[in-house]
N, C-alpha and C positions, 0 to 999 in steps of 0.2 A: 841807262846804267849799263856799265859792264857787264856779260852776263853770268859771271860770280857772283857780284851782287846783287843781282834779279833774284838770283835764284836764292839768296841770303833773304833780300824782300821779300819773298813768296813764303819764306816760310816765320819771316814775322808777320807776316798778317793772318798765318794760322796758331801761332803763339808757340812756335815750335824751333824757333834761333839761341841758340846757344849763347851767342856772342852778338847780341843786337845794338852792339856800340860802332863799328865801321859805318852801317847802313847811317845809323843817325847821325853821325858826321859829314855822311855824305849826301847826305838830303838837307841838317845846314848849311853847308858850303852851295850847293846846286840850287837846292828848293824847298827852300824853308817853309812854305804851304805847301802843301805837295796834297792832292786828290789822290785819295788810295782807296781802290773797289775791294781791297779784301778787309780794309776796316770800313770800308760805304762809308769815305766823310774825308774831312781835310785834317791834315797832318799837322801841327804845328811845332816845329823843333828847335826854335830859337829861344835861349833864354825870355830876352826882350817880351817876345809873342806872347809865350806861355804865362811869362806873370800878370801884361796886361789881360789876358782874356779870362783869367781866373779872378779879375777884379770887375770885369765887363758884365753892368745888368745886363746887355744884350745879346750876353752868351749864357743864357739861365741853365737850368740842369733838365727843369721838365720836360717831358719830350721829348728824351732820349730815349727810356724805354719802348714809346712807340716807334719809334725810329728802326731799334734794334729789332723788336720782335713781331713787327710785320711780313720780314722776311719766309719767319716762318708759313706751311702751310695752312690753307686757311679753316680746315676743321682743327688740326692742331692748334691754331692761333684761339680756336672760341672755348676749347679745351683747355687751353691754359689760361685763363680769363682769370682765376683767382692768382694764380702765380705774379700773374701782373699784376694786380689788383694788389697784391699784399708789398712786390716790391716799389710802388706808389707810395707805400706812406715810409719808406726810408728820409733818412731826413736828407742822404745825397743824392735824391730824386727828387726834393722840393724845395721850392723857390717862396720869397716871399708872396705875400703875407703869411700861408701856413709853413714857409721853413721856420721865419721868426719865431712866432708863436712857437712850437715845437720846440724848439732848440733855449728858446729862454725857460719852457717849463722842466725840460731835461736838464738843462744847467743848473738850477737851482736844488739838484740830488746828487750833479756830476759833480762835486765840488772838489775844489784841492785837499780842503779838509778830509773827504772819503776815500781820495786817493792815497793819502799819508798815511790813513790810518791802515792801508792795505800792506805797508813797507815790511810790519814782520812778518805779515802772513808769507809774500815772495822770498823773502831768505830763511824763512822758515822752510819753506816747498824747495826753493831752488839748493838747502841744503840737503833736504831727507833726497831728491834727486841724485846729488851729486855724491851721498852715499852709499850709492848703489855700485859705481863707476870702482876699479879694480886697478892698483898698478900696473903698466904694461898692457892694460885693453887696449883691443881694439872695439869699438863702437861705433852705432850712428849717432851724431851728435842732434838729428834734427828725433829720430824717436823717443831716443833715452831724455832729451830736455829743451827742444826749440818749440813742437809739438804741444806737449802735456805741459806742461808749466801755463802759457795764456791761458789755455783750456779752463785747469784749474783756478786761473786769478778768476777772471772772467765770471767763473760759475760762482767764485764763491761770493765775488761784487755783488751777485744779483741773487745770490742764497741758493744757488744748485747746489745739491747735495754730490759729493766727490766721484760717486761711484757712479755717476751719471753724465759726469762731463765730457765721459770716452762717447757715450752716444751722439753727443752735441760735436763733437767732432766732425762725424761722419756727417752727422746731416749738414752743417757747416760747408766741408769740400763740396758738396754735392750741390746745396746751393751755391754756391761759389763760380764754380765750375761751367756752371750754364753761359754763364758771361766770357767765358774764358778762350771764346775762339772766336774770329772776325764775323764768321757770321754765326748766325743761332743754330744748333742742331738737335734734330726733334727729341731723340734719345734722351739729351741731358735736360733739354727741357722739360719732358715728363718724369723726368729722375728728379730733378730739382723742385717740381711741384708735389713732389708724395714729400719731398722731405720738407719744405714750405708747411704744407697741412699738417704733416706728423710732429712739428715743433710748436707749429702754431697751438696745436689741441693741447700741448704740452704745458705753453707758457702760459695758454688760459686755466688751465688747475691751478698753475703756480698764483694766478692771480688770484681769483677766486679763496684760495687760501692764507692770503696774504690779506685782502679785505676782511677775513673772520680775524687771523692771528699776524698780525704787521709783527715783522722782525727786525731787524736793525741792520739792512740792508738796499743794496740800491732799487730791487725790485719794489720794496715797499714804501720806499722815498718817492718811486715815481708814481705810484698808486694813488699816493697822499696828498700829491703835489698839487698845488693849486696858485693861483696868478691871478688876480682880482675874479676872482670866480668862476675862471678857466679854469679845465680840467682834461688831461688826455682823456679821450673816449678810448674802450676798451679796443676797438681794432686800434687806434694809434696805439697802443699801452703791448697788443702783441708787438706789431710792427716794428715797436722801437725796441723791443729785448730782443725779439732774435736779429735784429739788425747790428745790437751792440756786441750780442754773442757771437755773431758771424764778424767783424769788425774786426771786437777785439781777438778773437783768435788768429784769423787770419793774417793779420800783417803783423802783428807781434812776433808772430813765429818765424815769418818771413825775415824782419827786422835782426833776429838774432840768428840764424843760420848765417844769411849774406854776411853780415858782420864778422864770424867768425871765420867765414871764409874768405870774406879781406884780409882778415890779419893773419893766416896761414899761411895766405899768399903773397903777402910781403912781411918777412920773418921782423928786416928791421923796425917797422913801425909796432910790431908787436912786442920788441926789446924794447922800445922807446917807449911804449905804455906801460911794461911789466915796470920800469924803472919809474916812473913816476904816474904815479894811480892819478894823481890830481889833473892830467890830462883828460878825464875818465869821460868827464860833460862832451869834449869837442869832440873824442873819439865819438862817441855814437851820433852827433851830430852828421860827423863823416862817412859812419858807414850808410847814414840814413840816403845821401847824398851819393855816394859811389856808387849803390846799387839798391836804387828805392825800390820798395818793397814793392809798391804799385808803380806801374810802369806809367798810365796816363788815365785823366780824366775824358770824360765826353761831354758835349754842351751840346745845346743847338743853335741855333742862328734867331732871335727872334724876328729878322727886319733884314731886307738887304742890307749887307756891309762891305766896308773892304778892311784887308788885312795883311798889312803889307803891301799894297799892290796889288794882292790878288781879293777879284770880289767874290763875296758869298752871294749864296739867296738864302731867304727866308725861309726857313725851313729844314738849310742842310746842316747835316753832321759836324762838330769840327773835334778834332780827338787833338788833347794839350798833350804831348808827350812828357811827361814830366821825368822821365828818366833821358832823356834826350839835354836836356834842358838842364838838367843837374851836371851833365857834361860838359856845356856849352865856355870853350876857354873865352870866349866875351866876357863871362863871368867869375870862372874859376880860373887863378893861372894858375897851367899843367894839370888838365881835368882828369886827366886820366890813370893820375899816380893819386895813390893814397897818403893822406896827411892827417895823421890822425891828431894835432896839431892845429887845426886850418884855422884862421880866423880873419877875416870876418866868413861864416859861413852860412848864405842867407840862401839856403836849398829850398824847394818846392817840393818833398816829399810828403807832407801834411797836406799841398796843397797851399789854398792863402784866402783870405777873405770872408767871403759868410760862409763860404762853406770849408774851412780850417777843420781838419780832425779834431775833434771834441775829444776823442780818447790820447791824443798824444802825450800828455802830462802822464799817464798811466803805462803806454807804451817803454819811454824815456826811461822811468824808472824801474820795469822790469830788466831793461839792456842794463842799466848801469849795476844793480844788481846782480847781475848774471855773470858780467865779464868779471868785473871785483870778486867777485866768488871764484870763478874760473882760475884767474889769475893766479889767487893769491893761495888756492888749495893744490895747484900743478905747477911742479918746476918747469916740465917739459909736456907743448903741446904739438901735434903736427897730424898734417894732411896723412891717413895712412891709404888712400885711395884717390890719386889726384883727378882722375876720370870723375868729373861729376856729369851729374842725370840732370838738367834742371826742369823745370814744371813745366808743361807745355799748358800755356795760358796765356793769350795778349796782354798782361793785366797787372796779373801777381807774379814778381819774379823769385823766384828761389830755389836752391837744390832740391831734389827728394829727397837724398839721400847727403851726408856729407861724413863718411869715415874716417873717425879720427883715431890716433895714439897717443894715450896719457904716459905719464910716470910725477 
């Protein structure tokens, strides 16, 4: 590579590139496997690649975390033995037979119907938010409402009580955040394990109290839940709330930031949405797609393969770039302009397969939500800060900060 783009490379492999769209055009074009030591694994950036390996038994998911957090040191490695331990029973840490299992006894609580039944609580929140908002502010748009809003769906899905979903926040980034640089760093990993433990003790009261008094919620659907005399065991039963708590807040918030700073950024597709709402579905389709919230999944190799040409072993890394991939003009024509319009638009920000986001029906309908609100309560929106911050994290992309001006 050029060495502007080396050095563009180097700093996405620490999750610290601003604009990591040149690089992955030019690792399509050049090397679309590409071995990268700062994510330790293979790159994949072609449309093509990324959808088959996301449907590949033989790129399973297990096996990633040991992958990743062997690097670490090895007193620190047997010290975080629970951190690991707890993020094992996520369900995008496991592979059948126990994804199956897992994922059919969560489905039967995750349903459409619970999700619908959330739709006033979100315009109900996403109004008392946008209440607060002042003609002629200036704001951040990610504090005052990309932030707290999932936070708040999130908790109230699973019966967190309001004034408690700020703490689930924090501990959310934090575990988050561990994953969020190419290799492990000990810091955020003992940070991320106090807040692992600290949530975990949390959502075991919440169960425990749910077993005396079931409420009419998701936490208690999953308690209850049973599958010919299947049953989540209670560490599955922590693992899988704070995994939905961390989930759902995370990319939700992501989802509607990026979004917003699509359409700021290109004023007409945002005239051509204000003008007909009924665009509303593709538009977040699109934003989903322009700037995936999660930049790429990880697999591992079960069995030597080849990919493309290039062989794996058995054992190694391979990272699906799924924002690479949402670019890729083999699949979109003119990937890189917004169409908030697009169709057909068959993006990999969910991912695909068995392991397809479970929360995306909930996601979707916060963004649509939100912007229909946005839109149709502000004549006039804009960038009051074009400098944006974004996240440093290989992983999750999004602003910190993104300052806007209403009237």
């Amino acid at each position: 590579m050029p060495q502007l783009l080396d050095d563009e490379y180097q700093r996405l492999c620490r999750g610290q590139l601003a604009d990591p769209y040149p690089v992955y055009s030019r690792l399509r074009e050049d090397e679309p496997v590409h071995w990268s030591d700062g994510f330790n694994g293979w790159l994949l950036t072609r449309y093509a690649n990324v959808q088959a390996a996301l449907k590949d038994p033989q790129l399973p998911s297990g096996g990633r975390l040991d992958s990743y957090m062997r690097t670490l040191p090895f007193d620190v490695l047997n010290e975080c033995k629970p951190l690991r331990d707890h993020y094992a029973t996520w369900l995008v840490n496991l592979d059948p037979p126990d994804h199956t299992r897992l994922r059919t006894l969560v489905s039967k609580a995750f349903t459409p119907r619970v999700v619908e039944q959330l739709r006033a609580f979100i315009e109900d929140t996403t109004d008392e938010l946008l209440a607060s908002w002042t003609s002629n502010e200036k704001l951040d748009f990610v504090s005052r409402l990309a932030r707290p809003l999932p936070a708040r769906v999130i908790s109230r899905l699973l019966g967190i009580r309001p004034e408690e979903s700020a703490q689930f926040e924090q501990w959310s980034e934090e575990i988050s955040a561990f994953q969020g640089t190419g290799q492990p760093q000990v810091s955020l990993a003992k940070r991320a394990q106090a807040a692992v433990e600290a949530m975990s003790s949390f959502v075991r009261r919440l169960v425990m109290r749910r077993r005396a008094e079931p409420l009419d919620d998701l936490l208690s659907a999953l308690v209850s839940v049973e599958e010919r005399g299947d049953r989540l065991q209670e560490h599955e039963l922590v693992g899988m709330t704070v995994f939905l708590l961390v989930a759902g807040h995370e990319t939700t918030m992501s989802l509607l930031a990026n979004g917003l700073l699509a359409l700021l950024s290109h004023p007409e597709q945002l005239d051509r949405l204000r003008a007909d709402l009924d665009l509303m579905p593709t538009a977040i389709e699109e934003f989903l797609r322009f700037e995936s919230p999660l930049q790429h999944q990880v697999r591992t190799a079960r069995c030597d393969m080849d990919i493309a040409g290039v062989s794996i072993a058995q054992g190694d890394r391979v990272v699906l770039m799924l924002g690479a991939a949402n670019r890729d003009s083999a699949q979109f024509p003119d990937p890189d302009r917004l169409d908030v319009g697009r169709t057909p638009n068959q993006h990999l920000a969910f991912g695909l397969g068995t392991h397809y986001c479970i929360g995306a029906p909930l996601a979707r309908l916060e963004a649509q939500i939100v912007f229909r609100a946005l839109l149709e309560r502000f004549a006039t929106i804009s960038l009051y800060d074009s400098h944006i911050v974004w996240r440093r994290h290989t992983s999750m992309r999004n602003p910190e900060k993104l300052y806007i001006a209403i009237d």
